[in-house]
C-alpha beads as a LAMMPS data file, in Angstrom:
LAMMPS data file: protein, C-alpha beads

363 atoms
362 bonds

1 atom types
1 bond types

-500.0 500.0 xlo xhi
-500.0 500.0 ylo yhi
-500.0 500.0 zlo zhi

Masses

1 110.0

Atoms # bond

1 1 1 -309.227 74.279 328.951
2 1 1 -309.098 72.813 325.721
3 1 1 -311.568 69.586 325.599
4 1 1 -314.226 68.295 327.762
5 1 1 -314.081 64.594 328.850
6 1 1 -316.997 62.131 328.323
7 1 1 -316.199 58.789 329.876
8 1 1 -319.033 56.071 330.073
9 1 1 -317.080 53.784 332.802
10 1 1 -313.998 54.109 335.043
11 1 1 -311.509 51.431 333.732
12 1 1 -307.776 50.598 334.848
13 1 1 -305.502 51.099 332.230
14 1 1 -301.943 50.831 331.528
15 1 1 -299.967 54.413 331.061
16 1 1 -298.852 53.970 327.200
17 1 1 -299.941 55.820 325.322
18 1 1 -303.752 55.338 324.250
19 1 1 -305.136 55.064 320.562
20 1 1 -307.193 57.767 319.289
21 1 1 -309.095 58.611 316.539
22 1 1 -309.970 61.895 315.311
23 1 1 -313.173 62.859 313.770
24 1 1 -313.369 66.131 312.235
25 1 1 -314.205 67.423 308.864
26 1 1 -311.817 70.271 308.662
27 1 1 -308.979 71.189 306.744
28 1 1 -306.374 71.329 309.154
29 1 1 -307.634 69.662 312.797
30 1 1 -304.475 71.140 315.779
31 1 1 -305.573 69.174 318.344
32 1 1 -303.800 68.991 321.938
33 1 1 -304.482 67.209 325.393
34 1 1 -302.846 67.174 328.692
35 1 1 -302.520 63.364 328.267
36 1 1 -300.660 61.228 325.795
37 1 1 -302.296 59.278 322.955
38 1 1 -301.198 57.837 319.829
39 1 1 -303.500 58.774 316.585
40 1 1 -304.271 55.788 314.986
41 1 1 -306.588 57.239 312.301
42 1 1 -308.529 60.454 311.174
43 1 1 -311.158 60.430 309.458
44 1 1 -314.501 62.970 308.314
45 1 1 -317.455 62.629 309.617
46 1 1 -319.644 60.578 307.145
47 1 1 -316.458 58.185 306.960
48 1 1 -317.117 57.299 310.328
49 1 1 -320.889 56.916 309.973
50 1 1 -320.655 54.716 307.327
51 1 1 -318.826 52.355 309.141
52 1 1 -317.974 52.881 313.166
53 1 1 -317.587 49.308 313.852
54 1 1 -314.516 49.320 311.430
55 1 1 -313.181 53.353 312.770
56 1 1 -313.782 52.197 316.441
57 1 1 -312.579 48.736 316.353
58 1 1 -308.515 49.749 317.951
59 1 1 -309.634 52.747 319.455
60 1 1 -309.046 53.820 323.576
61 1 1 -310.255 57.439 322.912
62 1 1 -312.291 59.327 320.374
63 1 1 -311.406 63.262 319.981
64 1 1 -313.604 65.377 318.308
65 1 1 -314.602 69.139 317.600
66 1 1 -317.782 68.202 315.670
67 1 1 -321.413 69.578 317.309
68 1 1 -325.155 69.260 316.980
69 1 1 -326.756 65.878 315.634
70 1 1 -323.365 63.999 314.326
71 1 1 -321.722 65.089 317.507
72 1 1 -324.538 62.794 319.747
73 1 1 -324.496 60.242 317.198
74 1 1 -320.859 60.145 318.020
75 1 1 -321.082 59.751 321.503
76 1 1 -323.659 57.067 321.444
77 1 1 -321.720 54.955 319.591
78 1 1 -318.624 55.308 321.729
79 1 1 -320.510 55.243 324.684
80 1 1 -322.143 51.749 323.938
81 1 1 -318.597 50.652 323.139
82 1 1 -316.805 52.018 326.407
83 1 1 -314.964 54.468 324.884
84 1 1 -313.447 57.571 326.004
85 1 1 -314.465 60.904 323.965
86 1 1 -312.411 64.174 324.606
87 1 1 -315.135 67.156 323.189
88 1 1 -313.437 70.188 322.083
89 1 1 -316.004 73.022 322.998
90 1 1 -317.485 75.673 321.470
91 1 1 -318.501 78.789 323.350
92 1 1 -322.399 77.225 324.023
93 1 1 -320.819 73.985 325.308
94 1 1 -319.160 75.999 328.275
95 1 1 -322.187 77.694 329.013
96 1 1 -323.758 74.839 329.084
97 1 1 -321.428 73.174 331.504
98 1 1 -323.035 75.534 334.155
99 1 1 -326.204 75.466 333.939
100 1 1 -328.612 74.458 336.832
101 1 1 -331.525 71.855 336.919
102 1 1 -334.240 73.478 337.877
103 1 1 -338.010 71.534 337.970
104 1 1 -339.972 72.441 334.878
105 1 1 -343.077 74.526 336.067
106 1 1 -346.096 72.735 335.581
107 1 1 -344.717 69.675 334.144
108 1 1 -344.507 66.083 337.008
109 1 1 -340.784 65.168 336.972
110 1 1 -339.398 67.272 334.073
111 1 1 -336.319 69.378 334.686
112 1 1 -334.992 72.243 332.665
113 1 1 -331.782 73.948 332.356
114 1 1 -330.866 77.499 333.340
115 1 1 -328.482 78.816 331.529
116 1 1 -327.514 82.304 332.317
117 1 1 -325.324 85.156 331.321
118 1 1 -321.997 84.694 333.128
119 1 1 -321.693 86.681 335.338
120 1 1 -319.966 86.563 338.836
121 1 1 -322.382 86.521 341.623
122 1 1 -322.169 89.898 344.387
123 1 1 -321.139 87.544 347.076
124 1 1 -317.910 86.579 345.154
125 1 1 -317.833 90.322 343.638
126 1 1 -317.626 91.105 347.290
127 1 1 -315.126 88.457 348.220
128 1 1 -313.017 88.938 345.708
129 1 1 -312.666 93.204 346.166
130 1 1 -311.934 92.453 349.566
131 1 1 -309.267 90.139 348.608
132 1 1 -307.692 92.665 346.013
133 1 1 -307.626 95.830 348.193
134 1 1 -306.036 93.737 351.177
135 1 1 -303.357 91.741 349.046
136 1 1 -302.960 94.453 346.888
137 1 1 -301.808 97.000 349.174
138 1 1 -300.052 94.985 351.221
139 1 1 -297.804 93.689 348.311
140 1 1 -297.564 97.348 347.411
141 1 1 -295.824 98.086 351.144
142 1 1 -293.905 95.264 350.666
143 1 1 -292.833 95.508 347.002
144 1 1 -292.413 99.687 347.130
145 1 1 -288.334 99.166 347.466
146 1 1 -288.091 96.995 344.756
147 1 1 -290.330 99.205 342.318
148 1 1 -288.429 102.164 343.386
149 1 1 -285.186 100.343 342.208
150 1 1 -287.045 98.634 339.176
151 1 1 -288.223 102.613 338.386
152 1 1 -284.893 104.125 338.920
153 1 1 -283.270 101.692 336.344
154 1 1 -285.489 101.794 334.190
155 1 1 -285.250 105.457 334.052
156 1 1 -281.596 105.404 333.602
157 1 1 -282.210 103.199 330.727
158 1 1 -284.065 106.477 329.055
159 1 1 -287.658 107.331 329.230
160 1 1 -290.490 107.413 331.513
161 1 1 -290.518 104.766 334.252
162 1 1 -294.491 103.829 333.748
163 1 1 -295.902 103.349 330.972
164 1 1 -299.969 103.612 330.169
165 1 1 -302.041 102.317 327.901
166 1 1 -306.211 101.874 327.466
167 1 1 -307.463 98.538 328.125
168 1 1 -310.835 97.528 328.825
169 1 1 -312.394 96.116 331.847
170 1 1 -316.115 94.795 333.546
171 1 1 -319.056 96.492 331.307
172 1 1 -316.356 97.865 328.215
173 1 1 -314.546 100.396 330.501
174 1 1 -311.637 102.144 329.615
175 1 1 -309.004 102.646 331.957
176 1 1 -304.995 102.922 332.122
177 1 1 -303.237 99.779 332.506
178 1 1 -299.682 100.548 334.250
179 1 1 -296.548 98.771 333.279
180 1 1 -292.808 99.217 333.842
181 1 1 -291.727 100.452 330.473
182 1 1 -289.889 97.972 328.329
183 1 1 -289.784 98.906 324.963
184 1 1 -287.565 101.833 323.575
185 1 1 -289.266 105.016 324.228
186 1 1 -289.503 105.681 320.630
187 1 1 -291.529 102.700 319.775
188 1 1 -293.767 102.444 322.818
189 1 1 -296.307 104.904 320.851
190 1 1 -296.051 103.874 317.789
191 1 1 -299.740 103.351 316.481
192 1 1 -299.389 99.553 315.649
193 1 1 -301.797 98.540 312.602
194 1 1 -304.592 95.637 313.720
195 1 1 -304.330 92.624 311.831
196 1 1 -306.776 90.112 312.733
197 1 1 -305.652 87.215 310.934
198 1 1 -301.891 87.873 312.073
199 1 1 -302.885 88.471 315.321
200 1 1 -301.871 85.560 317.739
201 1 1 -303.408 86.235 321.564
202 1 1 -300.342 89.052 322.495
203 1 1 -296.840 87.672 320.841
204 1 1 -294.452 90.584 321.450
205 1 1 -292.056 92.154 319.270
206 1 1 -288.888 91.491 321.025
207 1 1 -287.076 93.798 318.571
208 1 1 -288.617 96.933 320.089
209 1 1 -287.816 95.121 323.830
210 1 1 -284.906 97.058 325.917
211 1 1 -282.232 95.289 327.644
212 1 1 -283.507 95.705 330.877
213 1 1 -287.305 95.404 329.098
214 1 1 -286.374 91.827 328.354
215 1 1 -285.670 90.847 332.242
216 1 1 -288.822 92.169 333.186
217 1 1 -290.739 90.470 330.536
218 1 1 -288.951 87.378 331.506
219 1 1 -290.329 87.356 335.100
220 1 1 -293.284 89.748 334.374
221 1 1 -291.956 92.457 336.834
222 1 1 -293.470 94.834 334.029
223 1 1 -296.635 93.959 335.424
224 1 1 -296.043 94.956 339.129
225 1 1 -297.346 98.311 338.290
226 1 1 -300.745 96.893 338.250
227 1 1 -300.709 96.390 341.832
228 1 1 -301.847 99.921 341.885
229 1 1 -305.100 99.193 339.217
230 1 1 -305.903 96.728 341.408
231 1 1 -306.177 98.631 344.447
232 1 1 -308.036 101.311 342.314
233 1 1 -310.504 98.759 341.803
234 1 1 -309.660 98.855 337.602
235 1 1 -308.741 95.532 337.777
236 1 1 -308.563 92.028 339.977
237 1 1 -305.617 89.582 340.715
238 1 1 -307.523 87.073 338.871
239 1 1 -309.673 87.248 335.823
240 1 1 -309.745 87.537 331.814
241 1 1 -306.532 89.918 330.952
242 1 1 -307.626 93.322 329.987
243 1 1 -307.460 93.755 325.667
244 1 1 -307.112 97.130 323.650
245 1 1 -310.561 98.414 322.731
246 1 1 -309.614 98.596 319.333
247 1 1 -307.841 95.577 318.849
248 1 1 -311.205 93.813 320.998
249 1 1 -313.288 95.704 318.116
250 1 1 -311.515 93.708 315.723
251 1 1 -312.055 90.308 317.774
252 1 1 -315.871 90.575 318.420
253 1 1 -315.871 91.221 314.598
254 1 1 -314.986 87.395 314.051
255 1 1 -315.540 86.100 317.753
256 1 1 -319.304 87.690 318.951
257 1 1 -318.574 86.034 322.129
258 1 1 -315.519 87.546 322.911
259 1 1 -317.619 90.559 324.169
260 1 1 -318.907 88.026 327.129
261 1 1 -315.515 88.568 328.677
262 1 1 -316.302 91.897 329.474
263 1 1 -318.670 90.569 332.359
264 1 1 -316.166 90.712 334.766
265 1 1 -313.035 92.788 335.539
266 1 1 -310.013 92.383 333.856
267 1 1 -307.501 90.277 335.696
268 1 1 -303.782 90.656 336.432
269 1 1 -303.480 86.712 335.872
270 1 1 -306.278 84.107 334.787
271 1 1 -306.727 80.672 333.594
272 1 1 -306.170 81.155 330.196
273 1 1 -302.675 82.614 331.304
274 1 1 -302.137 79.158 332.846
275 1 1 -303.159 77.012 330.632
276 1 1 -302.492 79.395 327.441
277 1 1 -299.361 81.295 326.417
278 1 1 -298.536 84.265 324.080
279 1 1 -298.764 81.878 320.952
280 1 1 -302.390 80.936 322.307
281 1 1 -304.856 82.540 319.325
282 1 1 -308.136 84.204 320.532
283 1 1 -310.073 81.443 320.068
284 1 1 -309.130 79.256 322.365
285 1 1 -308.097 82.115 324.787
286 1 1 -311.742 82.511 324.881
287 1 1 -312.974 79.519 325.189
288 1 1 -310.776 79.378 328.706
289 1 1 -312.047 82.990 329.502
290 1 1 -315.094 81.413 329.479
291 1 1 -314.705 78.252 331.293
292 1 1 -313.166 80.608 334.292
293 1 1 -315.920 83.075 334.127
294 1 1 -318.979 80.226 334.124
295 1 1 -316.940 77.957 336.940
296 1 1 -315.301 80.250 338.735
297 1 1 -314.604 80.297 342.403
298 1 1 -312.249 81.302 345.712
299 1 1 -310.243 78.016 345.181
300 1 1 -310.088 78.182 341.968
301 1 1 -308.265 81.955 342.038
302 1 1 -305.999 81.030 344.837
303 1 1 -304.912 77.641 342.415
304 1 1 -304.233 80.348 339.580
305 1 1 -303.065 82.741 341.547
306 1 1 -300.221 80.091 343.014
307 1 1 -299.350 78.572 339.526
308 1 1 -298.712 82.204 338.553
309 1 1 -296.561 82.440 341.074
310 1 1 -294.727 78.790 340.234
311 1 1 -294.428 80.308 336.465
312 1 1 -292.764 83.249 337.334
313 1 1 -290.230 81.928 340.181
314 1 1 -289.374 78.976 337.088
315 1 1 -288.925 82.068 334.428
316 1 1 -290.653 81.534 331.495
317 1 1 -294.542 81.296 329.791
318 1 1 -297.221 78.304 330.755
319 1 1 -297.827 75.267 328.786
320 1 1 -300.926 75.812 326.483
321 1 1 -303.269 72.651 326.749
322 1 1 -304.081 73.703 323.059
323 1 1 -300.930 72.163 321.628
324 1 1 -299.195 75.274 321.414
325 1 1 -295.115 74.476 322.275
326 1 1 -294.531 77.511 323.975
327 1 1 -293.052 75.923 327.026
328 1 1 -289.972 73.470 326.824
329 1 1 -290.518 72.506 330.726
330 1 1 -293.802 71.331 330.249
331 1 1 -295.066 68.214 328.201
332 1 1 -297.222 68.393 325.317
333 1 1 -298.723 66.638 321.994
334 1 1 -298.875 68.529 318.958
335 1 1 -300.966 66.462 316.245
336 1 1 -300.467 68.146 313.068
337 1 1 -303.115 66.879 310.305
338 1 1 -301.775 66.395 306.972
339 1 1 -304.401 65.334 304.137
340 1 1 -305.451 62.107 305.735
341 1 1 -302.144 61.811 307.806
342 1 1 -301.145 62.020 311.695
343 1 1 -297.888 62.647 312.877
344 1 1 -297.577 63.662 316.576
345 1 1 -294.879 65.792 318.060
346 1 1 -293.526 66.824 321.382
347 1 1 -293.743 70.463 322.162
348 1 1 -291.879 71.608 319.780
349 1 1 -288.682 69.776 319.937
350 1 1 -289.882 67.734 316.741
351 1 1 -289.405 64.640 318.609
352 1 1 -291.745 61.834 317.017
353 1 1 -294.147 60.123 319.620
354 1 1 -296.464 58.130 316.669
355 1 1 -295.967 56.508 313.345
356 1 1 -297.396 58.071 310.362
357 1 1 -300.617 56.671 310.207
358 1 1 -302.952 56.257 306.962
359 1 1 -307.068 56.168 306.886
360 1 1 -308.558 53.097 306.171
361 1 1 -308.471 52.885 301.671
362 1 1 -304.979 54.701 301.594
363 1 1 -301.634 53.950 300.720

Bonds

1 1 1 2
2 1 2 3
3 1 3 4
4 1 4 5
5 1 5 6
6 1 6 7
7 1 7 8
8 1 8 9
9 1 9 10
10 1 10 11
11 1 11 12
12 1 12 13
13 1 13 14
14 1 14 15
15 1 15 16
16 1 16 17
17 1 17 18
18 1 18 19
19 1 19 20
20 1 20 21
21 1 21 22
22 1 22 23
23 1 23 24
24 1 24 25
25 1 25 26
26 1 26 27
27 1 27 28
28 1 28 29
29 1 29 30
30 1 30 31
31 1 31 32
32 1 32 33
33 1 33 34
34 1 34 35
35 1 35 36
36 1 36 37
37 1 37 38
38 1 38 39
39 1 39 40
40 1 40 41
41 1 41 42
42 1 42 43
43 1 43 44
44 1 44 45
45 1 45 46
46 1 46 47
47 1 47 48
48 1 48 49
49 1 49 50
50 1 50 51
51 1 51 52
52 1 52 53
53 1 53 54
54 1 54 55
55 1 55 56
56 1 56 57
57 1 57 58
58 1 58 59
59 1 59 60
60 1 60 61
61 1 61 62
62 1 62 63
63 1 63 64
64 1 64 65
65 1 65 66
66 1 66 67
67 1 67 68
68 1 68 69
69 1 69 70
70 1 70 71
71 1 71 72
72 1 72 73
73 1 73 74
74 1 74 75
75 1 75 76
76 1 76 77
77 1 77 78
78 1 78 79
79 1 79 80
80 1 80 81
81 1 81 82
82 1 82 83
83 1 83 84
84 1 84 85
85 1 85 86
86 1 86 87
87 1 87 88
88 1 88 89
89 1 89 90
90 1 90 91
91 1 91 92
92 1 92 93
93 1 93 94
94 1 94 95
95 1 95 96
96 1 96 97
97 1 97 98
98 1 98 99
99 1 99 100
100 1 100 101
101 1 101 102
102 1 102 103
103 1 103 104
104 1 104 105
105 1 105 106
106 1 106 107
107 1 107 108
108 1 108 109
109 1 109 110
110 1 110 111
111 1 111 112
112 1 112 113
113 1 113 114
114 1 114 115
115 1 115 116
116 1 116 117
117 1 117 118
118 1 118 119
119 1 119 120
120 1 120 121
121 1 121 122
122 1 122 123
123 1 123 124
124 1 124 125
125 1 125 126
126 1 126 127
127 1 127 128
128 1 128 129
129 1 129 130
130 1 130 131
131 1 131 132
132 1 132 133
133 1 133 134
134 1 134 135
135 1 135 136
136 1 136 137
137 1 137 138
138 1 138 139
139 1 139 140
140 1 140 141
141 1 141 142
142 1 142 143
143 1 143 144
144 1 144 145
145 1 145 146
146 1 146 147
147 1 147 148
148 1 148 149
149 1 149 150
150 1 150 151
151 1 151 152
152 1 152 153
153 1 153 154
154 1 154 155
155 1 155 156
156 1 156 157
157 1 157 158
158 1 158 159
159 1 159 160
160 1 160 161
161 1 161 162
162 1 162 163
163 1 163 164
164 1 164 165
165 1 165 166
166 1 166 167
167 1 167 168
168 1 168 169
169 1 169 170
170 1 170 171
171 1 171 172
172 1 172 173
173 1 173 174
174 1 174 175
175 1 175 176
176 1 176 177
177 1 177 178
178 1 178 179
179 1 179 180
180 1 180 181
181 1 181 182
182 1 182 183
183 1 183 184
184 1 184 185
185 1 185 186
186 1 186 187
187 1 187 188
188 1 188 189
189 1 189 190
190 1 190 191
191 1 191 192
192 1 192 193
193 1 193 194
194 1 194 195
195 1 195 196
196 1 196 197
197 1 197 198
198 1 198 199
199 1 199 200
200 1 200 201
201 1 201 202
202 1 202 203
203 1 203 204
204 1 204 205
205 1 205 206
206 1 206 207
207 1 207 208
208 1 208 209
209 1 209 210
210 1 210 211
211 1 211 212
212 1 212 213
213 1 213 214
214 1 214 215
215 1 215 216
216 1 216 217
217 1 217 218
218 1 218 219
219 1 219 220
220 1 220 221
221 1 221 222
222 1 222 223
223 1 223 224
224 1 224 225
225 1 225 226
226 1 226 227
227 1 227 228
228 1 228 229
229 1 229 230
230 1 230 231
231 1 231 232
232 1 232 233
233 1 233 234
234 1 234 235
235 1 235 236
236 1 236 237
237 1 237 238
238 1 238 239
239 1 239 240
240 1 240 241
241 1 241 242
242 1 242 243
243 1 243 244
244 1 244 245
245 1 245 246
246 1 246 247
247 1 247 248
248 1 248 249
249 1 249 250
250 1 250 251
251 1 251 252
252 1 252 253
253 1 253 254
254 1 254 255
255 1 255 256
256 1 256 257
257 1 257 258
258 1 258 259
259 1 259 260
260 1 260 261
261 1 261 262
262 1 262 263
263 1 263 264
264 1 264 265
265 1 265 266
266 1 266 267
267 1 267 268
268 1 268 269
269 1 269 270
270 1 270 271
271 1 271 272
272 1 272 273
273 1 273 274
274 1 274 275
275 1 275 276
276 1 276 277
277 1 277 278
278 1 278 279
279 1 279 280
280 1 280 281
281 1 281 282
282 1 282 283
283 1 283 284
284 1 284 285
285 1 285 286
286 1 286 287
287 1 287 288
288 1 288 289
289 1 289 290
290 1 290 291
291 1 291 292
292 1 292 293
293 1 293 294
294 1 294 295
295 1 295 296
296 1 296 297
297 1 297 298
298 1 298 299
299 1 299 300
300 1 300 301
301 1 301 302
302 1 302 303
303 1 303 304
304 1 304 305
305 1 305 306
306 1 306 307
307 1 307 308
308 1 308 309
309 1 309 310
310 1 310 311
311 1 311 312
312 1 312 313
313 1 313 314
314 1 314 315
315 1 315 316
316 1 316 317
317 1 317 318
318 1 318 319
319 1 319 320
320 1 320 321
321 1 321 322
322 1 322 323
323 1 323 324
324 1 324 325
325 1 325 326
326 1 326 327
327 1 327 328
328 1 328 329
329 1 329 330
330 1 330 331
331 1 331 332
332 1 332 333
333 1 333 334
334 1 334 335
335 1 335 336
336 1 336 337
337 1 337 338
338 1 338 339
339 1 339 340
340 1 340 341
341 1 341 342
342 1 342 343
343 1 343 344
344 1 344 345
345 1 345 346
346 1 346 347
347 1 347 348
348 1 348 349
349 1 349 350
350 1 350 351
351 1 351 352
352 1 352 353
353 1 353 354
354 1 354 355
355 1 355 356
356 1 356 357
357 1 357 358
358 1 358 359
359 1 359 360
360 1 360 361
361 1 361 362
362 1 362 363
């Protein structure tokens, strides 16, 4: 989940690509949606004010990242005009995005919202442990021949079958994630140093990756081991995935709300597995974390829980919504901001979907 979509009217419209303009006052503005547009302009925010008639005048869409005041100035003005806004969210928008009207105590016909701390409700704590110990140990009975094999040649391969390492689940508790060991024995301990600004949401260093590691990793049969922290209770099929408590130290450092993931129980799968991939940065992986945790529900974990299953069957990593090209299978739009410059690309294959397109005053 990378945006959240504002539209003032329903209107039939033809499936070319739409013109968009992007309003943000930042540097460098990555942008990415599931659907297809074509940026027409970019522009800061006090350009647009100054003139929206002028900004708005060829536009379908409007993306932005900007909040508070400018952002509701923004959306006045394209809502009086019919036009489409894609929000990207910060961490308060999703909360926002479940709250509940209540009626305001006191107060004839004024509502408030109630925003909580996401949590998951007992009911679907409940629902969901039943789910886990029941699939869980049935895919154990039915998966025990093939783990047996997976152990045995992995074994040959040299090492220890299993291999353990502390991640952090519900309330900051430590516990001992199981995997099939892919990496050389030698490596698999090596204390690796924490870089936050290098760190990108998990990418793996293939050059410490066994032969047989790299199958496994390819259709995350690594992870069947987990099974068993499931069944334990450590973990759940679906949910944010479990971080290193040092390497979460670092994160809450720059992202406070990163901590809110810790609500719930670390998941073998989740939406931000989905919609993310390993070049995903924290972020955004948050921001997702966050939209499961504050919307999340029984059909919602068996849609995950099936598109995990679609990923693995096809073989490779999902499609990040945030523009990352990390799957050549799916479709997505790249825009890459250059001074005051668009140039969209398809996932990574550096095929050209726009013209170059100047501000208004440029040349």
């Amino acid at each position: 989940m990378e945006y959240i979509k504002a539209k003032s009217k329903f209107r039939f419209r033809e499936k070319s690509a739409r013109r968009a303009l992007i309003i943000d006052d930042r540097e460098v503005s990555p942008v990415g949606t599931p659907e297809k547009f074509e940026i027409i302009r970019i522009c800061a925010v006090t350009e647009f004010f100054q003139n929206p008639d002028e900004y708005l005048k060829n536009a379908d869409a409007v993306i932005t990242r900007v909040h508070g005041g400018a952002r509701d100035r923004i959306l006045r003005e394209c809502v009086e005009r019919e036009i489409e806004v894609f929000l990207i969210p910060s961490a308060e928008d999703i909360l926002f995005s479940g709250a509940k009207a209540v009626p305001f105590a006191g107060q004839t016909g004024q509502i408030a919202l109630k925003i909580k701390n996401p949590r998951f409700s007992r009911s679907f704590r409940f629902v969901k442990r039943c789910f886990d110990v029941i699939a869980s140990a049935s895919a154990l009975v039915i998966l025990s021949p093939l783990m047996a094999v997976i152990a045995l040649v992995v074994r040959a391969d040299g090492g220890p079958a299993i291999y353990r390492q502390a991640r952090l689940t519900r309330d900051g508790v430590v516990f001992q994630i199981l995997k099939f060991r892919s990496m050389t024995p030698e490596r698999e301990n090596i204390n690796q140093d924490i870089n936050l600004s290098n760190a990108r949401g998990g990418v793996p260093d293939w050059t410490r990756v066994t032969r047989v590691g790299q199958v496994l990793r390819k259709y995350h049969i690594d992870e069947l081991p987990q099974l068993i922290n499931i069944f334990r209770g450590d973990m759940t099929f679906v949910g944010p995935r479990p971080e290193r408590p040092a390497l979460a130290a670092e994160y809450e450092r720059r992202l406070p709300e990163f901590a809110l993931r810790l609500n719930v129980k670390a998941g073998l799968t989740g939406y931000a597995q989905i919609r993310g991939g390993y070049d995903t940065p924290p972020e955004r992986k948050i921001l997702m974390d966050l939209w499961y945790i504050t919307h999340a529900n029984i059909f919602m974990d068996i849609n995950i829980l099936f598109s995990t299953l679609f990923m693995i069957l096809r073989g490779g990593d999902p499609v990040s919504e945030s523009g990352c090209s990390v799957n050549l299978n799916h479709r997505a739009i790249l825009y890459k901001k250059t001074g005051r410059r668009a140039v969209s690309y398809e996932n990574g294959n550096g095929k050209e979907l726009g013209k170059e397109t100047a501000g208004p005053g440029e040349t």
